[in-house]
C-alpha positions as CSV (number, residue, x, y, z in Angstrom):
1,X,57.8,43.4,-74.6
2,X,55.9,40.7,-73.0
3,X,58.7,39.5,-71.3
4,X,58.6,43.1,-69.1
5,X,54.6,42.4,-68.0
6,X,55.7,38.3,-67.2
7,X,58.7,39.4,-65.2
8,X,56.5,42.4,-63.7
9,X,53.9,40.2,-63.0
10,X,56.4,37.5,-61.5
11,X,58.1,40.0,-59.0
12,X,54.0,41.5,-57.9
13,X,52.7,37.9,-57.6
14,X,56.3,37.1,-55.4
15,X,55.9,40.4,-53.1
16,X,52.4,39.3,-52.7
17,X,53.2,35.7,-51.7
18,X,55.7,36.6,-49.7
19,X,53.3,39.1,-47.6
20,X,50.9,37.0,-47.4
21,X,52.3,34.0,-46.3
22,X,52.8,35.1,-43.2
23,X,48.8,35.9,-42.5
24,X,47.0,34.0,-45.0
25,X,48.8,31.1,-46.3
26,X,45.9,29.4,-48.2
27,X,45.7,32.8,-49.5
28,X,49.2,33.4,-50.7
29,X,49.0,30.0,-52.3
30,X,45.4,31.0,-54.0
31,X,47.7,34.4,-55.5
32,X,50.4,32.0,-56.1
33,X,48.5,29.7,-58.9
34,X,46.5,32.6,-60.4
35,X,50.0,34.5,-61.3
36,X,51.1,31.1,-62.7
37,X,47.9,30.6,-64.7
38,X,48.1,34.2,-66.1
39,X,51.7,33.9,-67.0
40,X,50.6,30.9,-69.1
41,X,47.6,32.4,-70.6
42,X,50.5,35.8,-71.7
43,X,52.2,33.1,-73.8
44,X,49.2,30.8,-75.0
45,X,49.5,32.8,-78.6
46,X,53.2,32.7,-78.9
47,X,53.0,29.1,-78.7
48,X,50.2,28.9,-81.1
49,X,52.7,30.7,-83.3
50,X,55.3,28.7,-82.9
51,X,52.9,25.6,-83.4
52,X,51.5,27.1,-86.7
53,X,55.1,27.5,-87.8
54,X,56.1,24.0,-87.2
55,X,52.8,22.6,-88.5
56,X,53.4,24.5,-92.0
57,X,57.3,23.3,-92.5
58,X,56.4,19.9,-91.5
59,X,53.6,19.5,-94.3
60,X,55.6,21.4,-96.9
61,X,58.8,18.8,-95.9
62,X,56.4,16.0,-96.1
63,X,56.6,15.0,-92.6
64,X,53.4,12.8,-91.1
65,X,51.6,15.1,-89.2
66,X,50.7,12.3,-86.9
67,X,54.2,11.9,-85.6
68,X,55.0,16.0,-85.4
69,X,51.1,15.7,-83.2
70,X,52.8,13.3,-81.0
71,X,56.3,15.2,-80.4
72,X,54.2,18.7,-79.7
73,X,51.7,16.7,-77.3
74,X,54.9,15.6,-75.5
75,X,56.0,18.9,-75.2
76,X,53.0,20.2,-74.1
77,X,52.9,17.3,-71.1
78,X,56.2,18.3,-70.3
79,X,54.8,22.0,-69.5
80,X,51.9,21.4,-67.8
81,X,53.7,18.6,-65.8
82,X,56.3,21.2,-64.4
83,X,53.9,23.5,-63.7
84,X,51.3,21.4,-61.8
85,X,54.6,19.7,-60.2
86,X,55.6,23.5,-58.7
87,X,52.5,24.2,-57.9
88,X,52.7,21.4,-55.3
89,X,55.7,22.3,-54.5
90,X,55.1,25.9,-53.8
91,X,52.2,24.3,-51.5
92,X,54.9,22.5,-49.8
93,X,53.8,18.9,-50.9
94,X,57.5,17.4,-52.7
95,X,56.7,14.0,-52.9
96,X,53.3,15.0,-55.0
97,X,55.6,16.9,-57.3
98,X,57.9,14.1,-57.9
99,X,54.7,11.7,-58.6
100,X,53.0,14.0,-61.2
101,X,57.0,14.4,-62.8
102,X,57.0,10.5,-62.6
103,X,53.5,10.1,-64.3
104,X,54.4,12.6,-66.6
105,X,57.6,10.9,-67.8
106,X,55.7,7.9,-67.7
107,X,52.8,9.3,-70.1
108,X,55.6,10.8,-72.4
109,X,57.4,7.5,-72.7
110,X,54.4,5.5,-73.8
111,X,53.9,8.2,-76.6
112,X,56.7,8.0,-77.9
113,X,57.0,4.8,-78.4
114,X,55.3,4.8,-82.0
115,X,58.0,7.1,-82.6
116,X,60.6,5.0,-81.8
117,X,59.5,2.0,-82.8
118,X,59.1,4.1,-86.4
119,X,63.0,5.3,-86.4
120,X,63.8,1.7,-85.6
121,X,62.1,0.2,-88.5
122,X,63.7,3.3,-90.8
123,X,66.8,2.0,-89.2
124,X,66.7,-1.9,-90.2
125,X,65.5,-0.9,-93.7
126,X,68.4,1.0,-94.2
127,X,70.5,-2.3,-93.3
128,X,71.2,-4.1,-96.1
């Protein structure tokens, strides 16, 4: 039921904003990141679950754990990339958005790049 208190917390935090806007914006904004931070923190343990989860398959698979580190480090970029990139966009600033998306994608590709340069290599050995 988490869902109900994120979407019920979604639709205060909006009303809020919305009220607020017109008398306080640096207000508004303030009630803005706080409902975005407490959203995250509602789902912190699911995705230490879900973590935990893949962690345990991976090492009974045999899997290097450095490689599954770097994939779930990606995906947690990608997360807090988006959400610092709406909070400027809720604050009206666009082009800041797109440059933390930018740097984000950036950051991303230059961790993968063990990664790929590894499914390469599997790749030619398989290449007679």
């Amino acid at each position: 039921m988490e869902i109900v208190q994120v979407v019920g917390l979604g639709l205060i935090a909006t009303l809020l904003v919305v009220i607020l806007r017109e008398y306080r914006p640096e207000l508004a904004m303030q009630v803005s990141l706080v409902a975005g931070l407490i959203v995250m923190l509602l789902v912190v343990n699911r995705i230490a679950g879900a973590v935990q989860v893949i962690t345990e398959t991976a090492v009974g698979a045999g899997i290097n754990l450095v490689y599954l580190q770097t994939l779930l480090r990606i995906i947690g970029i990608a997360y807090l990339a988006e959400f610092g990139a709406q909070a400027c966009r809720d604050a009206g600033e666009g082009s800041i958005a797109s440059r933390v998306e930018l740097a984000a994608k950036v950051i991303i590709l230059v961790m993968a790049v063990p990664i790929i340069v590894e499914i390469m290599e599997s790749i030619l050995r398989l290449i007679p």
